[in-house]
GUNULUM-104156 format. One line per 4 residues: number of its first residue (from 1); their letters; for each residue x, y, z of C-alpha. Coordinates in nm, 3 decimals, padded with zeros to 5 digits. Each point is the difference from the previous one (the first is absolute). Example, Ala and Ser with C-alpha at 12.3 -4.5 7.8 and 13.67 -1.06 7.14 Angstrom:
1	as	01.230 -00.450 00.780 | 00.137 00.344 -00.066
***
This chain:
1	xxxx	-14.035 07.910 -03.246 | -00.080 00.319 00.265 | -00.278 -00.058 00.245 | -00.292 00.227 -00.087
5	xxxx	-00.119 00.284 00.176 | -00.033 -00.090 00.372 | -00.227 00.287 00.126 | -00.288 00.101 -00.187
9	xxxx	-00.133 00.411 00.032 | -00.353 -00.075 00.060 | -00.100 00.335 00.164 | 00.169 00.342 00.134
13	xxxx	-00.096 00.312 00.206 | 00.145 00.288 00.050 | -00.132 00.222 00.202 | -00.043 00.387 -00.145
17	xxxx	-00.181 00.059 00.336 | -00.042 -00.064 00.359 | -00.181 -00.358 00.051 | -00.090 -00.171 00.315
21	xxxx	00.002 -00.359 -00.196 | 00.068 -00.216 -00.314 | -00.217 -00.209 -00.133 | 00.105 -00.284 -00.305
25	xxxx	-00.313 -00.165 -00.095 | -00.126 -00.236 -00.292 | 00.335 -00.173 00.038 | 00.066 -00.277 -00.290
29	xxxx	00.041 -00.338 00.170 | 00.218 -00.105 -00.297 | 00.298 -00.001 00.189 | 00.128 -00.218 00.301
33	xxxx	00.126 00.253 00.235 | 00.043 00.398 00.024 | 00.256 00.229 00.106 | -00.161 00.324 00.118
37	xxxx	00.287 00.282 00.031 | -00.058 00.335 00.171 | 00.211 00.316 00.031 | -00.172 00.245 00.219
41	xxxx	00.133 00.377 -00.037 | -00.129 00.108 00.335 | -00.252 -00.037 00.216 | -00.220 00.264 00.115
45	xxxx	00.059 -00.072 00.394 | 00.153 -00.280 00.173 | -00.226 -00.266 -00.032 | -00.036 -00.424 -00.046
49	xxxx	-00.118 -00.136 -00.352 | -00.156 -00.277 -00.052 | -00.116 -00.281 -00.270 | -00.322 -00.138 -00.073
53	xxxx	-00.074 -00.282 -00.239 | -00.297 -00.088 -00.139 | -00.234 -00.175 -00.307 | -00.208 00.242 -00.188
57	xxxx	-00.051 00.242 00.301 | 00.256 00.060 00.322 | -00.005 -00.277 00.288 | -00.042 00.237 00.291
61	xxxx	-00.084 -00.293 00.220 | 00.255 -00.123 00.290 | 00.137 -00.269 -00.236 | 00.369 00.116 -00.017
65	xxxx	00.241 -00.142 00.201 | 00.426 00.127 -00.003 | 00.306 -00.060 00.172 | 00.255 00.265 -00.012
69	xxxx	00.361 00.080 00.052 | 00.203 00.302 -00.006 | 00.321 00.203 00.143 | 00.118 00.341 -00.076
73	xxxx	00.363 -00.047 00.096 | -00.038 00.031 00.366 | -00.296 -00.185 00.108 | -00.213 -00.313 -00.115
77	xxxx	-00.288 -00.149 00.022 | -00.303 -00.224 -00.118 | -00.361 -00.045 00.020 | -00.331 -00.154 -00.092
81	xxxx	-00.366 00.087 -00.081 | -00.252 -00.271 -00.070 | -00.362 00.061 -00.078 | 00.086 00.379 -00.113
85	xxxx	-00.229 00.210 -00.258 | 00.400 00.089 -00.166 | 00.351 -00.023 -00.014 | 00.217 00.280 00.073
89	xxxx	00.302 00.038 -00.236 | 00.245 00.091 00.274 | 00.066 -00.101 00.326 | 00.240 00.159 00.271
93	xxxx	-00.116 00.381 -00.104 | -00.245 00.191 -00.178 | 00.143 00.081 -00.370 | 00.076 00.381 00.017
97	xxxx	00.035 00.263 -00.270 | 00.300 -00.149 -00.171 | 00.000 -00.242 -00.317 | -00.070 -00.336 00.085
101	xxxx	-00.002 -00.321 -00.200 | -00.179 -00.292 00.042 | -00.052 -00.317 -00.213 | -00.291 -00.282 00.054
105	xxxx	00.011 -00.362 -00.191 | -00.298 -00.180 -00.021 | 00.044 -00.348 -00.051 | -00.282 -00.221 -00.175
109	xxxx	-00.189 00.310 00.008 | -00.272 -00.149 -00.282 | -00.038 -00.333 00.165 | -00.329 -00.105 00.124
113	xxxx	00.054 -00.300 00.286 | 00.228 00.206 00.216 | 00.022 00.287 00.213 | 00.254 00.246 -00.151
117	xxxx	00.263 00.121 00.140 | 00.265 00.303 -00.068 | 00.330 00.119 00.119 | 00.074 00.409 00.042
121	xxxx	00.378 00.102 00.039 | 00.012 00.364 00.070 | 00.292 00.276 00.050 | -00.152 00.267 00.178
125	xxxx	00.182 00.325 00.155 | 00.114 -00.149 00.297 | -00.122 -00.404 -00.030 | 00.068 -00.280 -00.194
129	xxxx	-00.266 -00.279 00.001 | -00.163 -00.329 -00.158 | -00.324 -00.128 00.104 | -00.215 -00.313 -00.114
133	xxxx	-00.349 00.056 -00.042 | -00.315 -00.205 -00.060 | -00.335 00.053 -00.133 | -00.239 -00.274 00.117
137	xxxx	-00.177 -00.020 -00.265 | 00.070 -00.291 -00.367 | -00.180 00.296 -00.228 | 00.242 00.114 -00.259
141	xxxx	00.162 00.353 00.058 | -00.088 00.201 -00.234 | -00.017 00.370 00.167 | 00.229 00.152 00.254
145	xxxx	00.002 00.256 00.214 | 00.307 00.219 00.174 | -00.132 00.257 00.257 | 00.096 00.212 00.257
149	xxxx	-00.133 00.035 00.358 | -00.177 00.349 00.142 | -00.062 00.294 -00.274 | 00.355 -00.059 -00.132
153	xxxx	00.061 -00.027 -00.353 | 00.303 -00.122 -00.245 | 00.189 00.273 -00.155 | -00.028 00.118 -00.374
157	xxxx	00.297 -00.143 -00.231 | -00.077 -00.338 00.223 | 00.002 -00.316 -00.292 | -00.132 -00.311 00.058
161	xxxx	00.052 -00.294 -00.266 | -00.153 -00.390 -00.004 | 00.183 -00.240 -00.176 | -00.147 -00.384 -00.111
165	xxxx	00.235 -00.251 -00.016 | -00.047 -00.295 -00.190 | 00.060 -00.389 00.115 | 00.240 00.154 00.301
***
């Protein structure tokens, strides 16, 4: 007998104009872990974006912490942040005008007796990276957040889709 659907469409956004985040709120806590996949078209300037986490409103509090590593064929590298207010997608360099990818698991996300935790792979223009993060906090995830630094903004034709994934 075939498995059933792994990855289930919970939300998408596509952009049909200029935005300087993306919010997913409400999020069902049905579902064991989620898969959030973005394809950004474009950025408006070179610029770092960022993830926020949150239940019922946006932690903007200094309870993030990452560790990061990346390379871009040349050079590598690695670093930490602990007690941050976010965590930056990228690492070595500032995603630039060019499409990017990126793709953040959140494991246990719905669980309420641990701090949750969530890996982002991205493929950037001139990068390649995977960072750990961790909220600090045992509330259940149910909004999230992906922002940009300054006055920059995503690019229209940018899509964003959250996936559930039941009993990973």
């Amino acid at each position: 007998m075939p498995a059933g659907r792994t990855y289930t469409p919970l939300a998408r956004t596509t952009l049909t104009s200029s935005a300087a985040s993306v919010t997913f709120s409400s999020i069902s806590g049905s579902y064991t872990d989620l898969v959030l996949v973005g394809a950004v078209a474009g950025l408006s300037t070179t610029i770092d974006a960022w993830i926020r986490v949150g239940n019922g409103s946006i932690d903007t509090g200094t309870n993030y912490s990452y560790t990061v590593i990346g390379g871009n064929g040349t050079t590598a590298g690695s670093g930490r942040g602990t007690n941050v207010s976010k965590v930056y997608w990228n690492f070595m360099n500032s995603i630039t005008n060019a499409s990017n990818s990126v793709i953040i698991n959140f494991m246990n996300y719905s669980n309420t007796t641990t701090n949750k935790s969530f890996l982002t792979r991205g493929a950037y223009s001139t990068e390649t990276t995977a960072l750990v993060g961790l909220w600090r906090n045992t509330s259940a995830i149910n909004t999230i957040q992906l922002g940009l630094d300054s006055t920059a903004t995503f690019s229209s034709g940018s899509t964003f889709t959250l996936y559930g994934i039941l009993a990973a």
